[in-house]
N, C-alpha and C positions, 0 to 999 in steps of 0.2 A: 504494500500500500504506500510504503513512503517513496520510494524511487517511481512510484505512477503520480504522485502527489507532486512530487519535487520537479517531473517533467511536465505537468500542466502548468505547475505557477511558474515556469520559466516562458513557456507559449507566452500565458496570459501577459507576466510580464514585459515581453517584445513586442506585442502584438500596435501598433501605430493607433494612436488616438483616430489620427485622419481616417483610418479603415470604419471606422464604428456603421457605416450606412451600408458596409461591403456585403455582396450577397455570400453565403457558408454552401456548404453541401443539405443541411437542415435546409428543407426547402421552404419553412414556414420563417425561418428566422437570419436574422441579417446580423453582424459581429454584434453590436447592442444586443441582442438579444438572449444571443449565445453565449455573451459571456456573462448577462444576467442571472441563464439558468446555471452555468457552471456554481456562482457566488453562492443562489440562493440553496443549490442541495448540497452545495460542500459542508456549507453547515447544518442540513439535515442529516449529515452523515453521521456529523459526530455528534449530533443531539440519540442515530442511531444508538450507536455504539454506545454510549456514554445511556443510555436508560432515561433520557430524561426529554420533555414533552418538548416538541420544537419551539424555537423561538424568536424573536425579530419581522421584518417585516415579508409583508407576502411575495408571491411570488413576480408581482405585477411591477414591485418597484424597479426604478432603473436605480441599480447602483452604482451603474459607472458615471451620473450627474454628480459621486461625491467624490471630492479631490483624493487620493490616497486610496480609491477601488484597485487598483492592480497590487499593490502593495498587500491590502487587507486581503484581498485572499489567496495572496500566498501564505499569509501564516494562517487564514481558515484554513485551506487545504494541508499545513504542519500540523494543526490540531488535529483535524480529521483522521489524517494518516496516525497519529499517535496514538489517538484514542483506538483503533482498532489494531493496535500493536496489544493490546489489552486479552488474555486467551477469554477472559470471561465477555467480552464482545461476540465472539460467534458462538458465544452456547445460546442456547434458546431462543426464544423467539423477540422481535423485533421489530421499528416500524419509523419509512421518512414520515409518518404524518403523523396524525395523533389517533389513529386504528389501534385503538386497544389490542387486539386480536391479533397482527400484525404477520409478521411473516419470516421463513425459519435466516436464523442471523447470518448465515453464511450465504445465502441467497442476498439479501440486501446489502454485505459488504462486496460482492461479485457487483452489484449497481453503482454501488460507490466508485470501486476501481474503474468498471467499466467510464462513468461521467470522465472521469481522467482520461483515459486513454481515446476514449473516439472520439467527444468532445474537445480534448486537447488535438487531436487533429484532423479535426474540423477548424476548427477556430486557427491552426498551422495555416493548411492550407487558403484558407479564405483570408489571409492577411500576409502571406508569401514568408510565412516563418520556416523553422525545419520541425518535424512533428518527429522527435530523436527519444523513444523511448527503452529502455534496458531489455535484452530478452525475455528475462525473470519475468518480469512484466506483461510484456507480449506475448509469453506462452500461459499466464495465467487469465492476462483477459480472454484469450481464444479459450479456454476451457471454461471459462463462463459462458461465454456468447454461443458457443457450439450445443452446452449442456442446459441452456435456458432458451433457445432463439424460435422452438416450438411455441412457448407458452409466452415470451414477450412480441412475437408477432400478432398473437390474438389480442393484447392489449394495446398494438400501435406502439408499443415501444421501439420497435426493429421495422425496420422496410422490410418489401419484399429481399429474396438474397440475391446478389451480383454473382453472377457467373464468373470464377478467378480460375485460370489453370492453377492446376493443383501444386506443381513446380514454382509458382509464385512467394517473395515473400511472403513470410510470417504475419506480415502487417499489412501485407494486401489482401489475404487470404481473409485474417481478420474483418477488415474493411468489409469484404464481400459479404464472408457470411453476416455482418450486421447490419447488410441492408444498403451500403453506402459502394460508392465507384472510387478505387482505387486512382482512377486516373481524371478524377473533376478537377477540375478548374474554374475558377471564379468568371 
């Protein structure tokens, strides 16, 4: 979690203020947007983890209107990672929202990493960054995304999957099966 953590707040932080109107691979969402959502579930990650009720504001705020957004979530995203360095983080069950019922912990830290790693480049790509994440990393969110991508394409989480030869990097492969094209361009 922390080397997927440590490679998003470097994106977020390169990414050019001028870009904020640029269109992403999220086809609903433009840099503003995306690096909205990255802010606001980085700290539901570790409100995840951490057992305790989410907090601050919704999801609609723009964060990057406040001076110091790229900054602030990079150490959101050091808390987040830290907090889920904790083994009693992935026992039981767990929730980004306030779903009492919630959902088993190791699945919802796989969403966390995940927001890092495709989100981080997404947000790469759409502001001509390098989207440079560790193996560790990239073989772990491909085992999330491979072992969840049935039940988060029913919820619109995942696009349809992009066809990658198989011979393909790890991160493109990645890419595909989550729904995203390895070779988009803004």
């Amino acid at each position: 979690m922390t080397p997927a953590a440590e490679a998003a707040a470097r994106i977020v932080l390169e990414a050019p203020e001028e870009k904020m109107d640029a269109p992403t691979p999220c086809p609903d969402w433009d840099v503003r947007a995306l690096v909205n959502h990255l802010i606001f579930w980085s700290a539901r990650g570790e409100s995840a983890a951490r057992r305790v009720p989410p907090a601050g504001p919704g999801e609609d705020h723009d964060f990057t209107a406040e001076p110091g957004w790229a900054e602030r979530f990079a150490e959101q995203a050091r808390r987040a990672a830290e907090a889920w360095q904790d083994p009693a983080a992935w026992e039981g069950r767990t929730s980004l929202t306030a779903n009492k019922e919630g959902m088993p912990a190791g699945f919802i830290a796989g969403i966390v990493l995940g927001e890092c790693v495709l989100h981080g480049w997404d947000l790469a790509v759409a502001t001509g960054g390098e989207p440079a994440f560790p193996d560790p990393v990239l073989r772990a969110a491909w085992e999330q995304v491979v072992s969840t991508a049935e039940i988060s394409r029913q919820y619109g989480v995942l696009g349809p999957e992009v066809a990658v030869p198989e011979y393909a990097p790890l991160l493109d492969r990645l890419l595909g099966a989550s729904g995203r094209d390895p070779r988009w361009k803004p």
